[in-house]
N, CA, C and O atoms as a CHARMM CRD file, in Angstrom:
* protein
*
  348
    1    1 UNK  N     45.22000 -39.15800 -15.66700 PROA 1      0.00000
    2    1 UNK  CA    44.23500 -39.16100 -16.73500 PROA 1      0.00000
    3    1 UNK  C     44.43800 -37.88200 -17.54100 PROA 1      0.00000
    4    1 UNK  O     44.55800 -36.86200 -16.86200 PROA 1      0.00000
    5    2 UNK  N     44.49300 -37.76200 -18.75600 PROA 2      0.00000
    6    2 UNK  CA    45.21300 -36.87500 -19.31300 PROA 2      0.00000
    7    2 UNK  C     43.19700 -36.70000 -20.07800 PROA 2      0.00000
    8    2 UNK  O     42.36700 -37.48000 -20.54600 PROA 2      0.00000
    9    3 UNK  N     43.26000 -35.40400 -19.81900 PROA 3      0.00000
   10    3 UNK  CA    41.42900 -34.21600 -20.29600 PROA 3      0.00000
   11    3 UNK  C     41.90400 -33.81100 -21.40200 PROA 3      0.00000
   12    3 UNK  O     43.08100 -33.94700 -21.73600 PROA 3      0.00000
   13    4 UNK  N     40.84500 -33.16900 -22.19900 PROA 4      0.00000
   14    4 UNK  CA    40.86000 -31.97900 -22.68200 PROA 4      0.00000
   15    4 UNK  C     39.63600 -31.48300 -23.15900 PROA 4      0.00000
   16    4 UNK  O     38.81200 -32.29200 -23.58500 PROA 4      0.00000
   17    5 UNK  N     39.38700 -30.28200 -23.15600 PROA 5      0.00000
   18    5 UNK  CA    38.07400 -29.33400 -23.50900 PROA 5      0.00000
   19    5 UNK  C     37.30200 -30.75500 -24.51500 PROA 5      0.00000
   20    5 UNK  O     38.03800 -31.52600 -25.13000 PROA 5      0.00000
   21    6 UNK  N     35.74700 -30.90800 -24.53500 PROA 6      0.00000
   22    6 UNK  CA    35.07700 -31.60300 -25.07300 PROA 6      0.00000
   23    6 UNK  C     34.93900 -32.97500 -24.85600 PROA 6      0.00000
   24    6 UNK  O     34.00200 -33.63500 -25.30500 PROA 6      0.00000
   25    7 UNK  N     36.13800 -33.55800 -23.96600 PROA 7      0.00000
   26    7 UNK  CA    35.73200 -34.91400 -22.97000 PROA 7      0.00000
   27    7 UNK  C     34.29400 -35.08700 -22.34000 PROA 7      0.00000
   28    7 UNK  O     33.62400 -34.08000 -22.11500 PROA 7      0.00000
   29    8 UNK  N     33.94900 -35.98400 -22.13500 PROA 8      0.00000
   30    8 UNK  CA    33.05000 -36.41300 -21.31800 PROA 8      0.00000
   31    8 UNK  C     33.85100 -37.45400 -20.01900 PROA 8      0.00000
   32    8 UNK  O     34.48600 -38.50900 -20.05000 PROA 8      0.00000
   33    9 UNK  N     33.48600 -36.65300 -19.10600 PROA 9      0.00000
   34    9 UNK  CA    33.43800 -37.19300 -17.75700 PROA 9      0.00000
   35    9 UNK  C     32.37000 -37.65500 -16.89800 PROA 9      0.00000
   36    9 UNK  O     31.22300 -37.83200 -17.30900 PROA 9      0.00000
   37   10 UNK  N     32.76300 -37.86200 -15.64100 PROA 10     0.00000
   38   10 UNK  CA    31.88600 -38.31600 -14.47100 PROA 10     0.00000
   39   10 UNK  C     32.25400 -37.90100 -13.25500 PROA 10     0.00000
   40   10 UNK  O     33.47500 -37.74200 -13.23500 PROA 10     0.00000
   41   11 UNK  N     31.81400 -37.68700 -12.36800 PROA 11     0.00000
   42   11 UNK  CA    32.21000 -38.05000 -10.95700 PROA 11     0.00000
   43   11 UNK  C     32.60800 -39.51200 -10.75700 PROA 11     0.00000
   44   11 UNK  O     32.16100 -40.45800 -11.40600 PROA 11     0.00000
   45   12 UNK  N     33.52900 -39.57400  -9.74800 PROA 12     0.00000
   46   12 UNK  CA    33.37100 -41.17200  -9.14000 PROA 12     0.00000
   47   12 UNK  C     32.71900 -41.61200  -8.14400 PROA 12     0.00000
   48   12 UNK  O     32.91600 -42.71800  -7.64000 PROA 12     0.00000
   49   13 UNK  N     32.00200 -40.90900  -7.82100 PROA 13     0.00000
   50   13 UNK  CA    31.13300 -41.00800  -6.96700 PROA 13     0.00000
   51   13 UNK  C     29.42000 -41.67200  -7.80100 PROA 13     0.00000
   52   13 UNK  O     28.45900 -42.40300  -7.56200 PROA 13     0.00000
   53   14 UNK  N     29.89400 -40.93100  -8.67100 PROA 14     0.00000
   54   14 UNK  CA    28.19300 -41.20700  -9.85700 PROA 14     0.00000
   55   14 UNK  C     27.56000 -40.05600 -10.28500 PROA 14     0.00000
   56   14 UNK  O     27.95700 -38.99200  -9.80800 PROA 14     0.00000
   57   15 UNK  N     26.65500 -40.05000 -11.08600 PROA 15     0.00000
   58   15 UNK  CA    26.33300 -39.14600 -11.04900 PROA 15     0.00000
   59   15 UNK  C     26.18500 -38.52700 -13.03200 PROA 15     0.00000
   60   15 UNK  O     26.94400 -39.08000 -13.82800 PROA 15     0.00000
   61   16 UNK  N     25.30500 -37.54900 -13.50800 PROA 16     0.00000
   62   16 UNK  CA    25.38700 -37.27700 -14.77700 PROA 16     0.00000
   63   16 UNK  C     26.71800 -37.16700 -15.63000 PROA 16     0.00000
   64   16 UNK  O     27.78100 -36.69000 -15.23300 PROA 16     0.00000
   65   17 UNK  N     26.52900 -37.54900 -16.52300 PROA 17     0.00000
   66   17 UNK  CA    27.77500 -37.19600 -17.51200 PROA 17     0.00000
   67   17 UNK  C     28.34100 -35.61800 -17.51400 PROA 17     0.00000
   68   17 UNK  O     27.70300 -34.89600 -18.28000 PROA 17     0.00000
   69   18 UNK  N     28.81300 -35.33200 -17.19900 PROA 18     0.00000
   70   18 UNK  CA    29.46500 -33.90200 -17.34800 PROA 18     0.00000
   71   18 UNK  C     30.50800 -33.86500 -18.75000 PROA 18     0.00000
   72   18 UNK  O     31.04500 -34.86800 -19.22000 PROA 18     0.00000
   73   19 UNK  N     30.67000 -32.25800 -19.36500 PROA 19     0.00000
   74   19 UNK  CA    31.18500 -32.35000 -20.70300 PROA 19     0.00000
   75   19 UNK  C     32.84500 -30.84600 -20.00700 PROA 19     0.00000
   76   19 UNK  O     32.90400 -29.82400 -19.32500 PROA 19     0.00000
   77   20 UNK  N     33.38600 -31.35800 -20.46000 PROA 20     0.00000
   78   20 UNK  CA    34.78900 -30.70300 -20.09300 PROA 20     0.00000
   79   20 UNK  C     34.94500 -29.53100 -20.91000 PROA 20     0.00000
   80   20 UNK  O     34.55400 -29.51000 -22.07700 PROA 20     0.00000
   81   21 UNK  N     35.72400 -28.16300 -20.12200 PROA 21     0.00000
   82   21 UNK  CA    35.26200 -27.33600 -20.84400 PROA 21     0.00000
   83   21 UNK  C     36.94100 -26.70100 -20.56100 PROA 21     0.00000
   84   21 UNK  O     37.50500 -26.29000 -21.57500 PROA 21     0.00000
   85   22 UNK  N     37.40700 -26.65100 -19.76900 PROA 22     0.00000
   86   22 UNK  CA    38.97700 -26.10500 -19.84400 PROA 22     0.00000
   87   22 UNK  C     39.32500 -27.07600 -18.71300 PROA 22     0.00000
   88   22 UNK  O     38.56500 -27.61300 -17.90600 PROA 22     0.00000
   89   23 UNK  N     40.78200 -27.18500 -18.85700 PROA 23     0.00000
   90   23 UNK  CA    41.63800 -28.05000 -17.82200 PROA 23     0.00000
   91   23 UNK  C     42.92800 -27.72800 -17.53100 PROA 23     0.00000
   92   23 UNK  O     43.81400 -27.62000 -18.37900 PROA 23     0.00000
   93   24 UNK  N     43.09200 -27.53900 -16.11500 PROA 24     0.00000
   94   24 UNK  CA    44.11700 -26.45900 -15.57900 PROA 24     0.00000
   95   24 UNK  C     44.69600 -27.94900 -15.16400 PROA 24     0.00000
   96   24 UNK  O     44.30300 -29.07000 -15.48600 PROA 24     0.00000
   97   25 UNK  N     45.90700 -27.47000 -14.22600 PROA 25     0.00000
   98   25 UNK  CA    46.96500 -28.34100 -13.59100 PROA 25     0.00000
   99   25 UNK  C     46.40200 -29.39500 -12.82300 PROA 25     0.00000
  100   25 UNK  O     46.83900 -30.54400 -12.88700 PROA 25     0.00000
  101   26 UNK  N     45.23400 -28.97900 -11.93200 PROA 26     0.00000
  102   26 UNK  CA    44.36100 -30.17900 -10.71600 PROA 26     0.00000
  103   26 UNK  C     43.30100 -30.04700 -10.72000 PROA 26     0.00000
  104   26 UNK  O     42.49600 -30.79800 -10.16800 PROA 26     0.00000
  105   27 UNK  N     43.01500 -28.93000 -11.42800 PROA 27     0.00000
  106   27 UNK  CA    41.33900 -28.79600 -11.66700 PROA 27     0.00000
  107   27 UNK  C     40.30400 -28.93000 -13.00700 PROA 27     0.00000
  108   27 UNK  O     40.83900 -29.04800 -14.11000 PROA 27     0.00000
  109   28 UNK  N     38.92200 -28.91500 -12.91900 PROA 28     0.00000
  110   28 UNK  CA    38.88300 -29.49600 -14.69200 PROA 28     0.00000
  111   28 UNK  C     37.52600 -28.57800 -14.16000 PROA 28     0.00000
  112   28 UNK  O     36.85100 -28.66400 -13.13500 PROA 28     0.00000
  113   29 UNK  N     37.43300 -27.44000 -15.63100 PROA 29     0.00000
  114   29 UNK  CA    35.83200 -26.87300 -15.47500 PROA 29     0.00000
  115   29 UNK  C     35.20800 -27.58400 -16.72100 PROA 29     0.00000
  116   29 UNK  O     35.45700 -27.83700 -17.90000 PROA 29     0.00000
  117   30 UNK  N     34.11600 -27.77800 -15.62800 PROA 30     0.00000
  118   30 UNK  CA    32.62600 -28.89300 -16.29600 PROA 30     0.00000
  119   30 UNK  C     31.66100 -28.14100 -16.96500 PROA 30     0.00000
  120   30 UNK  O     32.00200 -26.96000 -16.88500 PROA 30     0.00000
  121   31 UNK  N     30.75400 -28.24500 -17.50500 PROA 31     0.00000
  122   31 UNK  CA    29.46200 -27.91000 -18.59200 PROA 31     0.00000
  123   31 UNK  C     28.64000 -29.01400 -18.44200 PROA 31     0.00000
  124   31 UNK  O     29.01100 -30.17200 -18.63200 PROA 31     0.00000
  125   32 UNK  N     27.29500 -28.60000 -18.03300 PROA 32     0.00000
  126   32 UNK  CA    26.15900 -29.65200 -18.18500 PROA 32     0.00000
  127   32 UNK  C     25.03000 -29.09900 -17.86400 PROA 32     0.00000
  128   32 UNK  O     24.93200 -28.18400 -17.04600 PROA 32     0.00000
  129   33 UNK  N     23.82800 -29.75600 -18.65500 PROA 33     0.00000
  130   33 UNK  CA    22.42200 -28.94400 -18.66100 PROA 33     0.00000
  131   33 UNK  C     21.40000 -29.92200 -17.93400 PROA 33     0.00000
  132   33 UNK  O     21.18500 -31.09600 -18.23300 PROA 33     0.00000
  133   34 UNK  N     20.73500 -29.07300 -16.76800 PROA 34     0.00000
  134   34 UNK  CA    20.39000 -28.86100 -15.89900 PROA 34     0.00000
  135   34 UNK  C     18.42400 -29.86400 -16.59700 PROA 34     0.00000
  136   34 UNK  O     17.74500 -29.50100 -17.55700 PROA 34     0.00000
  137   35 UNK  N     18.23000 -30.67200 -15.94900 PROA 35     0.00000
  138   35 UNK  CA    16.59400 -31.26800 -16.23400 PROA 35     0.00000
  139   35 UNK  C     15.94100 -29.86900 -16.85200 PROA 35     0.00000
  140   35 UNK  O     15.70500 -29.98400 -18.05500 PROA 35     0.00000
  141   36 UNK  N     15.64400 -28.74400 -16.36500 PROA 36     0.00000
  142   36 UNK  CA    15.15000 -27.96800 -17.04000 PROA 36     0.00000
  143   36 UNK  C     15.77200 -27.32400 -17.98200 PROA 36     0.00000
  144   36 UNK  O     15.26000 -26.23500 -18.24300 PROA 36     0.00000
  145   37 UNK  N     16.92300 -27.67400 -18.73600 PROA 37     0.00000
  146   37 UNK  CA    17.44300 -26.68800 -19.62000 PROA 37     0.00000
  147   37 UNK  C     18.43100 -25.78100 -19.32300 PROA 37     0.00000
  148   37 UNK  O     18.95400 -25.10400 -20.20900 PROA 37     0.00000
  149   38 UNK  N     18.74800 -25.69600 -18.13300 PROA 38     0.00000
  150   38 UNK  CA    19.86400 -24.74900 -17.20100 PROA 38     0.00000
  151   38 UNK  C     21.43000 -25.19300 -17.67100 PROA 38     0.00000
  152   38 UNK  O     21.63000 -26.39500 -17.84700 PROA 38     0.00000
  153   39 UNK  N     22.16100 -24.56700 -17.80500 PROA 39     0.00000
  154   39 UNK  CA    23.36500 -24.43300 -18.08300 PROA 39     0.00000
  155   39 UNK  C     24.19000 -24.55900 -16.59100 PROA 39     0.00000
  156   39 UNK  O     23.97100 -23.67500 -15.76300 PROA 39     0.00000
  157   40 UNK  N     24.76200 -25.22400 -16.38600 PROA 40     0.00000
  158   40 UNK  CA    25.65500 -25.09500 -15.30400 PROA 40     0.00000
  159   40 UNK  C     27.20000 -24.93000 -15.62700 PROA 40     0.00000
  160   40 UNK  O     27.74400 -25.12400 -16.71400 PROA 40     0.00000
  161   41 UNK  N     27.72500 -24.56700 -14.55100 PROA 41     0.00000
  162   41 UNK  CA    29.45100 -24.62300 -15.00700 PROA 41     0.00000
  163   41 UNK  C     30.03700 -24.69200 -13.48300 PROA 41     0.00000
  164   41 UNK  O     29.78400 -23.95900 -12.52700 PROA 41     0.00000
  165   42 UNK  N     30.96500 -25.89600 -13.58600 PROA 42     0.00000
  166   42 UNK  CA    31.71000 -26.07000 -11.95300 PROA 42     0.00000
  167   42 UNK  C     33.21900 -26.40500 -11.88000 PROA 42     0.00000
  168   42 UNK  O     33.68100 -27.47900 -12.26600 PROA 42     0.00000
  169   43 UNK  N     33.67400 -25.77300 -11.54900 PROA 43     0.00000
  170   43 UNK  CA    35.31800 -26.64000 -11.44600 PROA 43     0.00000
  171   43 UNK  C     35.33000 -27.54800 -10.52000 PROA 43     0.00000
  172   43 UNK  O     34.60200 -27.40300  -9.53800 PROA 43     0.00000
  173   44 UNK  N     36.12200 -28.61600 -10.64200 PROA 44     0.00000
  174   44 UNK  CA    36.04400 -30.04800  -9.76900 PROA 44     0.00000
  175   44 UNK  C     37.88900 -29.98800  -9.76700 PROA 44     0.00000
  176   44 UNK  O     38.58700 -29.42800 -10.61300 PROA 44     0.00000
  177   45 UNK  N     38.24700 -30.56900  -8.83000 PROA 45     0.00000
  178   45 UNK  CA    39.29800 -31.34400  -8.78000 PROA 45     0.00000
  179   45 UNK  C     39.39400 -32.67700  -9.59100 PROA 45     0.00000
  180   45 UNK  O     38.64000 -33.65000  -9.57300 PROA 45     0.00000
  181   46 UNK  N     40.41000 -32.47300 -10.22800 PROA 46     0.00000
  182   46 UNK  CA    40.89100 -33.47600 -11.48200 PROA 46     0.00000
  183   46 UNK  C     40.81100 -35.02700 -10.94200 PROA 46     0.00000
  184   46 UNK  O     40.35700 -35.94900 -11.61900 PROA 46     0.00000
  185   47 UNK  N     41.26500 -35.14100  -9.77000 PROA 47     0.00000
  186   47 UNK  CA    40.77200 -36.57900  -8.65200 PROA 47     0.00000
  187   47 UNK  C     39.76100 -36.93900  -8.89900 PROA 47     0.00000
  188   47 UNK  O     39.64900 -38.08800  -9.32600 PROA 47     0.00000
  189   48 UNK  N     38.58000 -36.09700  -8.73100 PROA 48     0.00000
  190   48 UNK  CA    37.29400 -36.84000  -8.20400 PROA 48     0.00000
  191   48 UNK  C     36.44500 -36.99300  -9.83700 PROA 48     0.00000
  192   48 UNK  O     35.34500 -37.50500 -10.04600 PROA 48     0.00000
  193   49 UNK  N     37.23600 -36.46400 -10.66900 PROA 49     0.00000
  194   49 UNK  CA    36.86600 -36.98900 -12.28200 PROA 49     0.00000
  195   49 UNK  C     37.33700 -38.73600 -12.93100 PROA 49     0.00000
  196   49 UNK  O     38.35600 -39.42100 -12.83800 PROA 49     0.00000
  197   50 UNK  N     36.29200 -38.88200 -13.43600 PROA 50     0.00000
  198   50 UNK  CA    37.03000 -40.25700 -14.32700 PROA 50     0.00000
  199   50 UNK  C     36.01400 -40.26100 -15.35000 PROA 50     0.00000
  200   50 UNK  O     34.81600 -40.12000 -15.10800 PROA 50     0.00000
  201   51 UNK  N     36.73400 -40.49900 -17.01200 PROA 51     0.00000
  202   51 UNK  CA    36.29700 -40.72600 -17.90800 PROA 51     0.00000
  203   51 UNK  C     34.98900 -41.39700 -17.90400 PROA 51     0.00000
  204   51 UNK  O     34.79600 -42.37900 -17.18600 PROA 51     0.00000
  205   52 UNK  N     33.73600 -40.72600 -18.97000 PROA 52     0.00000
  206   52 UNK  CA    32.62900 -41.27200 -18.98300 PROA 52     0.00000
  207   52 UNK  C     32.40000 -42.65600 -19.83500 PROA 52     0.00000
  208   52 UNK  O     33.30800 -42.70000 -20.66600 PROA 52     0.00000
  209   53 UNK  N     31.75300 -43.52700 -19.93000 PROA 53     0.00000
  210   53 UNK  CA    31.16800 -44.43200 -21.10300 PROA 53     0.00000
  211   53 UNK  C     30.37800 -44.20300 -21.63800 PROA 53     0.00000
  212   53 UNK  O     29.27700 -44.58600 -21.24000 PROA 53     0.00000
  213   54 UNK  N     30.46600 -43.63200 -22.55200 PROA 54     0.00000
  214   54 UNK  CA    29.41600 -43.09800 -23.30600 PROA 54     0.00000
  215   54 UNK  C     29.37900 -44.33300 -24.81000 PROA 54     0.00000
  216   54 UNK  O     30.15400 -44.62200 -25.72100 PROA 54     0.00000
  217   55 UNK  N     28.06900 -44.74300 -24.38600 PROA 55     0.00000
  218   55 UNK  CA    27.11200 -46.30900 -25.76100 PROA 55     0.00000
  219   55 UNK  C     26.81500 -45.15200 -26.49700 PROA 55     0.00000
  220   55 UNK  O     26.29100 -44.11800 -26.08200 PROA 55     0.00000
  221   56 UNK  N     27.17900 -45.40800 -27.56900 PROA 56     0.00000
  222   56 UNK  CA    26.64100 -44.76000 -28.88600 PROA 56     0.00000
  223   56 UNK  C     25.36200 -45.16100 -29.23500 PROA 56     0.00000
  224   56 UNK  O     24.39800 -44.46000 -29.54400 PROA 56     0.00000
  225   57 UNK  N     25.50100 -46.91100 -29.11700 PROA 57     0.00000
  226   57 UNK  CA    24.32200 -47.43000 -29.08200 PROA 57     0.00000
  227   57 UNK  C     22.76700 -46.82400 -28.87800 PROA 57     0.00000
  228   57 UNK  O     21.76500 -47.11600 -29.53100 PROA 57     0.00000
  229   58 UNK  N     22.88300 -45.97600 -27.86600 PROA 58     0.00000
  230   58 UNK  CA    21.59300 -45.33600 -27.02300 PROA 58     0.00000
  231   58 UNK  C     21.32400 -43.97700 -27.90200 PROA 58     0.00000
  232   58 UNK  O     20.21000 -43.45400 -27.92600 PROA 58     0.00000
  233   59 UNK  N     22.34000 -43.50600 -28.55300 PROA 59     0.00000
  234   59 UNK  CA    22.38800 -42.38100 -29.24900 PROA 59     0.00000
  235   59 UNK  C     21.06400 -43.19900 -30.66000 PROA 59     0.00000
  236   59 UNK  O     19.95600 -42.83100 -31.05000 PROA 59     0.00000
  237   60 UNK  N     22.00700 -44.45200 -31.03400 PROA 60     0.00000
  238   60 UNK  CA    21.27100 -44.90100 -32.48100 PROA 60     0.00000
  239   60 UNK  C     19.92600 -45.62700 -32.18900 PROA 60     0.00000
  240   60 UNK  O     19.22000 -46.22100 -33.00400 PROA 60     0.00000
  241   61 UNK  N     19.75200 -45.48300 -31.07400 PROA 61     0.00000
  242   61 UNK  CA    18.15100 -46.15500 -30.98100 PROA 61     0.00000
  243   61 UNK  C     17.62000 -45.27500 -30.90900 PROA 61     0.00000
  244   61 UNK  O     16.63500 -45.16900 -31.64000 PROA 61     0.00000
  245   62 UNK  N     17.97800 -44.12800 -29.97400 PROA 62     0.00000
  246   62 UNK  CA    17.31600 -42.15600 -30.22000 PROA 62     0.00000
  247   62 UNK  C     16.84500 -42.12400 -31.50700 PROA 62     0.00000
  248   62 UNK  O     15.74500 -42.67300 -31.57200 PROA 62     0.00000
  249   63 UNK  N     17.11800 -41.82900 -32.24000 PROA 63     0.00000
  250   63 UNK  CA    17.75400 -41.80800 -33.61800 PROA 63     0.00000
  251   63 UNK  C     16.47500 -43.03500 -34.46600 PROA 63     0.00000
  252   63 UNK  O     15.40700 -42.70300 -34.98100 PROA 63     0.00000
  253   64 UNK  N     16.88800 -44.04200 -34.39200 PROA 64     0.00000
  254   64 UNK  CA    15.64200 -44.92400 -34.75800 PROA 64     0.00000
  255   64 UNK  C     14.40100 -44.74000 -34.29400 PROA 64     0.00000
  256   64 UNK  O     13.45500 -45.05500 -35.01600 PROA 64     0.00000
  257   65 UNK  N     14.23300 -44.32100 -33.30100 PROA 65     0.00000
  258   65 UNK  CA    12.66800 -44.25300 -32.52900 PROA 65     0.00000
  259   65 UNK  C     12.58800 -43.13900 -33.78000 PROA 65     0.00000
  260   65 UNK  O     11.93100 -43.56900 -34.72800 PROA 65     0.00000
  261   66 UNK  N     13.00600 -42.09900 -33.92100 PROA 66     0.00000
  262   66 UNK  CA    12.53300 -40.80400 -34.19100 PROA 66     0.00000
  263   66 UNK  C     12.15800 -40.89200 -35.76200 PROA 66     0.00000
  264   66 UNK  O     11.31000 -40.18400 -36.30400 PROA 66     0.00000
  265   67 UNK  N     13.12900 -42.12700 -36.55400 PROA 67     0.00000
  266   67 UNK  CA    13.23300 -42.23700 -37.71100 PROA 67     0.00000
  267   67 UNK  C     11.47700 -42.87100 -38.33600 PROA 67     0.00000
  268   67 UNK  O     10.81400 -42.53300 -39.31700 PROA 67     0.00000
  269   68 UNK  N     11.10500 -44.32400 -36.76900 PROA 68     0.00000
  270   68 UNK  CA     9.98600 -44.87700 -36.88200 PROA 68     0.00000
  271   68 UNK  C      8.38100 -44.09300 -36.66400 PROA 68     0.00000
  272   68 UNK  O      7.31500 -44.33500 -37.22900 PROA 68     0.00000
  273   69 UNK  N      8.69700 -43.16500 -35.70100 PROA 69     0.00000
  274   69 UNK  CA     7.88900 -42.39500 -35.47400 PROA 69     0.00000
  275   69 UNK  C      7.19500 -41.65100 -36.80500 PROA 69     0.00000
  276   69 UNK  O      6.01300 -41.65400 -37.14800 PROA 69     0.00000
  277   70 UNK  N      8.40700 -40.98300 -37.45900 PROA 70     0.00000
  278   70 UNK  CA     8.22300 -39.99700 -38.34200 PROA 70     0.00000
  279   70 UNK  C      7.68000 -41.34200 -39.95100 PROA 70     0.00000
  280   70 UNK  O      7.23500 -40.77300 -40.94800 PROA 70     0.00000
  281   71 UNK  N      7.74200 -42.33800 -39.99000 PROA 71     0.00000
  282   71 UNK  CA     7.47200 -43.15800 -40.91100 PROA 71     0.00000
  283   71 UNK  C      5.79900 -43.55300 -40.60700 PROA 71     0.00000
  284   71 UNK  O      4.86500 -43.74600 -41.38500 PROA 71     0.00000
  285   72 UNK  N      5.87400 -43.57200 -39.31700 PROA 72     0.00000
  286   72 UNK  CA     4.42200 -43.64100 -38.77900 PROA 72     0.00000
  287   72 UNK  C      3.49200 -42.84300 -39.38400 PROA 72     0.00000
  288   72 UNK  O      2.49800 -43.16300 -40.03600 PROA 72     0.00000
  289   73 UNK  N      3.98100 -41.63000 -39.06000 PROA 73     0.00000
  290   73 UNK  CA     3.11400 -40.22600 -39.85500 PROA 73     0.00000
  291   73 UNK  C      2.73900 -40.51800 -40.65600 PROA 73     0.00000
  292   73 UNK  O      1.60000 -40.94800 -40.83800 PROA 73     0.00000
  293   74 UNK  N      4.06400 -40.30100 -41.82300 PROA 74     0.00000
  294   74 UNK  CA     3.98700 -40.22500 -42.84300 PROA 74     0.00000
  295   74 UNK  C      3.03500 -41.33700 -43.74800 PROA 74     0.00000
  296   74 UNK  O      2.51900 -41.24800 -44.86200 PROA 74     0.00000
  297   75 UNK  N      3.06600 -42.65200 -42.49800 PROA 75     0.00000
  298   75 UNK  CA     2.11200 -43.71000 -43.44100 PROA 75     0.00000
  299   75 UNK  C      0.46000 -43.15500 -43.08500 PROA 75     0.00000
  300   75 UNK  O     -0.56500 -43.20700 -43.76500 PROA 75     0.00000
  301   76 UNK  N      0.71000 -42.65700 -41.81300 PROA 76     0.00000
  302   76 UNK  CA    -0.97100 -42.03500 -41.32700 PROA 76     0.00000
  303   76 UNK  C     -1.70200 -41.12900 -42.70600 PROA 76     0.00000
  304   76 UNK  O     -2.82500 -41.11600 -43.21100 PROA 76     0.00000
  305   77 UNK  N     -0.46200 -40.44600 -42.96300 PROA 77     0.00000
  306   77 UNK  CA    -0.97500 -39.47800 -44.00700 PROA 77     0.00000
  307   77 UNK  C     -1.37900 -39.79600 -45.37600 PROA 77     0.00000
  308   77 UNK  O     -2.25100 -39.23400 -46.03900 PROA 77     0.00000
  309   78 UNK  N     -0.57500 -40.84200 -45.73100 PROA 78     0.00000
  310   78 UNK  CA    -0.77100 -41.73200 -47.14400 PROA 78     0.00000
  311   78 UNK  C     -1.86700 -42.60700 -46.99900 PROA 78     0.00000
  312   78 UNK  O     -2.34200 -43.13300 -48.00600 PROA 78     0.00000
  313   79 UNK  N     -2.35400 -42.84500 -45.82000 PROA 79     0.00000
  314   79 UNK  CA    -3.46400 -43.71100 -45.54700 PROA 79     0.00000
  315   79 UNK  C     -4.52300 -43.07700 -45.81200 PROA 79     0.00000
  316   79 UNK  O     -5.43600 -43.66800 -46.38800 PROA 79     0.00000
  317   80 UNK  N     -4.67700 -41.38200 -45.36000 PROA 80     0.00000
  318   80 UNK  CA    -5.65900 -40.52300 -45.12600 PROA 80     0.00000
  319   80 UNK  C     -6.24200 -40.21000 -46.71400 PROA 80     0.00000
  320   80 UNK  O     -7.34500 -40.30400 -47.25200 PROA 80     0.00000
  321   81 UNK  N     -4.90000 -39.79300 -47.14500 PROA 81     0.00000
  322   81 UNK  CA    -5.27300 -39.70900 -48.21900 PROA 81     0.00000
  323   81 UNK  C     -5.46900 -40.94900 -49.54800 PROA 81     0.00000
  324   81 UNK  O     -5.85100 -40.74500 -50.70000 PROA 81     0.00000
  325   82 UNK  N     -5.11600 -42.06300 -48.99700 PROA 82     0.00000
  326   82 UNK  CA    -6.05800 -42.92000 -50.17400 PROA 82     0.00000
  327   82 UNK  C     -7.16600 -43.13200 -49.88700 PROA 82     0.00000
  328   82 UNK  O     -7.83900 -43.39900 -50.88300 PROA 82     0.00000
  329   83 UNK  N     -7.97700 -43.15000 -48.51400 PROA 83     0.00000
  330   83 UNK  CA    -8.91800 -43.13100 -48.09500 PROA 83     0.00000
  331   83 UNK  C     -9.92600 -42.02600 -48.84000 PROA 83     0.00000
  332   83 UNK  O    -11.15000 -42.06700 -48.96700 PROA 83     0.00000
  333   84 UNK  N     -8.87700 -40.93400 -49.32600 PROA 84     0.00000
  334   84 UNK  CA   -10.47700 -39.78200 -49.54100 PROA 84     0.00000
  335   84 UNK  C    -10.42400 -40.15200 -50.89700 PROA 84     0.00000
  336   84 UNK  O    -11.24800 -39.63800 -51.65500 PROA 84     0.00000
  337   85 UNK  N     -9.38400 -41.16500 -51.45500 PROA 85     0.00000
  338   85 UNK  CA    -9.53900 -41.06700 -53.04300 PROA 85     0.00000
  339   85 UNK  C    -10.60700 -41.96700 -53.18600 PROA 85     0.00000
  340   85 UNK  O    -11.58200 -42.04700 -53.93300 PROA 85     0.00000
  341   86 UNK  N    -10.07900 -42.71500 -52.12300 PROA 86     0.00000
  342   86 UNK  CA   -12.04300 -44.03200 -52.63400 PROA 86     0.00000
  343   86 UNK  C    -13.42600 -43.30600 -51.87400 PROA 86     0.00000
  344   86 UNK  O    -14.51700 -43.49800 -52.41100 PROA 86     0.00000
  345   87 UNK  N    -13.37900 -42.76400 -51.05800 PROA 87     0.00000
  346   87 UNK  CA   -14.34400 -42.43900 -50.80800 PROA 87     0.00000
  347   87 UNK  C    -15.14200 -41.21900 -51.87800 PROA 87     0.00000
  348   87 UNK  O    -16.27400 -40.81400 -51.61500 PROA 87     0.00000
């Protein structure tokens, strides 16, 4: 499997997406942030790595929620204020 810095990997075992950060001869150092925000960094043996699947898909529904949300507001606010114009 041929890496390089900015891949996304996995364990094969399972496990979070890990992001590739240098890659030596048998070993590959990882980058990944921690549930609280923590930065980690680990070298793994190049074996126990295999390319991630990463759905974009999940990225563009992120992305839509945030788009609907913020349309939400914005209608809350246009509501608020035609409301004080009739009142």
């Amino acid at each position: 499997m041929e890496l390089k810095p900015g891949d996304i990997v996995i364990l094969k075992s399972g496990g979070h997406p890990v992001t590739v950060a240098k890659v030596d001869d048998d070993a590959v150092e990882c980058l990944w942030m921690g549930n609280d925000g923590d930065l980690f960094r680990e070298t793994l043996p190049l074996v126990v790595l295999e390319s991630a699947e990463i759905d974009a898909s999940e990225d563009d529904d992120e992305d839509d929620k945030e788009e609907d949300e913020n349309e939400d507001e914005e209608g809350e606010d246009d509501d608020d204020h035609n409301r004080r114009k009739v009142a």
